[in-house]
C-alpha positions as CSV (number, residue, x, y, z in Angstrom):
1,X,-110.6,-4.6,-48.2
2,X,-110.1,-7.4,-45.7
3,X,-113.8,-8.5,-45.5
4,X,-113.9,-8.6,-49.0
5,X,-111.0,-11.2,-49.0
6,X,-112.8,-12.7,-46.4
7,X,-115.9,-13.2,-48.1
8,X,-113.8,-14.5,-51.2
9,X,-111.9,-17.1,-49.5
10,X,-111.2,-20.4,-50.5
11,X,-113.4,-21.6,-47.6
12,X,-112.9,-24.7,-45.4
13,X,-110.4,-27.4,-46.6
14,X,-111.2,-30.5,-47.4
15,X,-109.3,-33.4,-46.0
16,X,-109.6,-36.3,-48.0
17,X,-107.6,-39.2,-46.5
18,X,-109.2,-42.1,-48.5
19,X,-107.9,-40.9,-51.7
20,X,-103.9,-40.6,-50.4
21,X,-103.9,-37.0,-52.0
22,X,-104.2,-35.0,-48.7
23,X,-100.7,-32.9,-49.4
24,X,-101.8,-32.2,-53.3
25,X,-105.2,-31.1,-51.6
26,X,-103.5,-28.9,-49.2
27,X,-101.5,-27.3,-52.0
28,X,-104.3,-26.9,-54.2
29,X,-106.3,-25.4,-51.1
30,X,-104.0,-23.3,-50.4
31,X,-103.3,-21.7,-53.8
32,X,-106.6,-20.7,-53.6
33,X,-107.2,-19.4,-50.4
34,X,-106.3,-15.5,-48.9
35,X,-103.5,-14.5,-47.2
36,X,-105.9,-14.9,-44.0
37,X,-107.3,-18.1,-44.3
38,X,-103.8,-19.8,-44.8
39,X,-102.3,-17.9,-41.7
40,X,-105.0,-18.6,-39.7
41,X,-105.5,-22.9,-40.5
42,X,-101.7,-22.8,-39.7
43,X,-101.8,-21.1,-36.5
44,X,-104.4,-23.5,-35.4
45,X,-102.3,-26.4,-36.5
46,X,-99.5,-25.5,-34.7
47,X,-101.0,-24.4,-31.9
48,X,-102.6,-28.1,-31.8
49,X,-99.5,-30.2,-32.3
50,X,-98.0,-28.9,-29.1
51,X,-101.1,-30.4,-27.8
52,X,-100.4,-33.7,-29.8
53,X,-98.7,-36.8,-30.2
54,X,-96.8,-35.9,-33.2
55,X,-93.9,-37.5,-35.4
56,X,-90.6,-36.2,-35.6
57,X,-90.3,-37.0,-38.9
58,X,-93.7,-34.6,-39.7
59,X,-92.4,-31.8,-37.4
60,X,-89.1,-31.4,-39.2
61,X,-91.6,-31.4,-42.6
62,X,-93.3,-28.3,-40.9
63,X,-90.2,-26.9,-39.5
64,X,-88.5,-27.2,-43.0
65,X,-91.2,-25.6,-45.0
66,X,-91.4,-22.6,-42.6
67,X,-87.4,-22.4,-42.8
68,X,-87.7,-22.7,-46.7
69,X,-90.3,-19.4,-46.4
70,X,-88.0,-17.2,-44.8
71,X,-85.2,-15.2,-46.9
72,X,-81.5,-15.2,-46.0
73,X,-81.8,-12.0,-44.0
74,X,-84.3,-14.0,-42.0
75,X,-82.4,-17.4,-41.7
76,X,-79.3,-15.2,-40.9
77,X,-81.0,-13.8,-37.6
78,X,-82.6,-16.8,-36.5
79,X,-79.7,-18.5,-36.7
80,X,-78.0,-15.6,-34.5
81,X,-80.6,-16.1,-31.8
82,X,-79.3,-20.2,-31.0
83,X,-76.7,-20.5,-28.9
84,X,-74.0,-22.9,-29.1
85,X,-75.9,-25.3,-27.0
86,X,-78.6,-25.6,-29.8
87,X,-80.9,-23.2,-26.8
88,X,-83.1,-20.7,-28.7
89,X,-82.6,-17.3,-26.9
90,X,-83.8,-13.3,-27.1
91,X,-87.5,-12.8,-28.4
92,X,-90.1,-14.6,-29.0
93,X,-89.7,-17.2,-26.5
């Protein structure tokens, strides 16, 4: 079933700077792309920006819409894994 997504996929996206629209393009991209495709042009993404001069102010953008994904549950025990010193600890270090 996987391949067939695959072959189905929204494809590359476009980035299209000149216009100003890049954010509505992402959205629009990915609406239309698979489960696999999104996870996949996000991992690369942040895998790059620890490679990469990169704003604050667009980090906390990234941060917030991962936060904003997970459910309270989730939240809940991320929270539970920073110490009082703001340190992230346990897992997935």
């Amino acid at each position: 079933m996987a391949w067939v997504l695959d072959e189905l996929g929204a494809g590359i996206p476009e980035a299209d700077t000149l216009t100003g629209r890049i954010r509505e393009d992402a959205a629009w991209w990915a609406d239309l792309a698979t489960p696999h495709e999104v996870e996949a042009y996000v991992a690369a993404g942040l895998r790059r920006i620890e490679r990469t001069a990169f704003c604050e102010a667009a980090r906390k953008r990234i941060f917030a819409a991962i936060w904003e994904s997970f459910g309270d549950a989730d939240r809940k025990a991320f929270l539970g894994r920073v110490d009082p010193a703001g340190r992230f600890t346990g897992r997935g270090r």
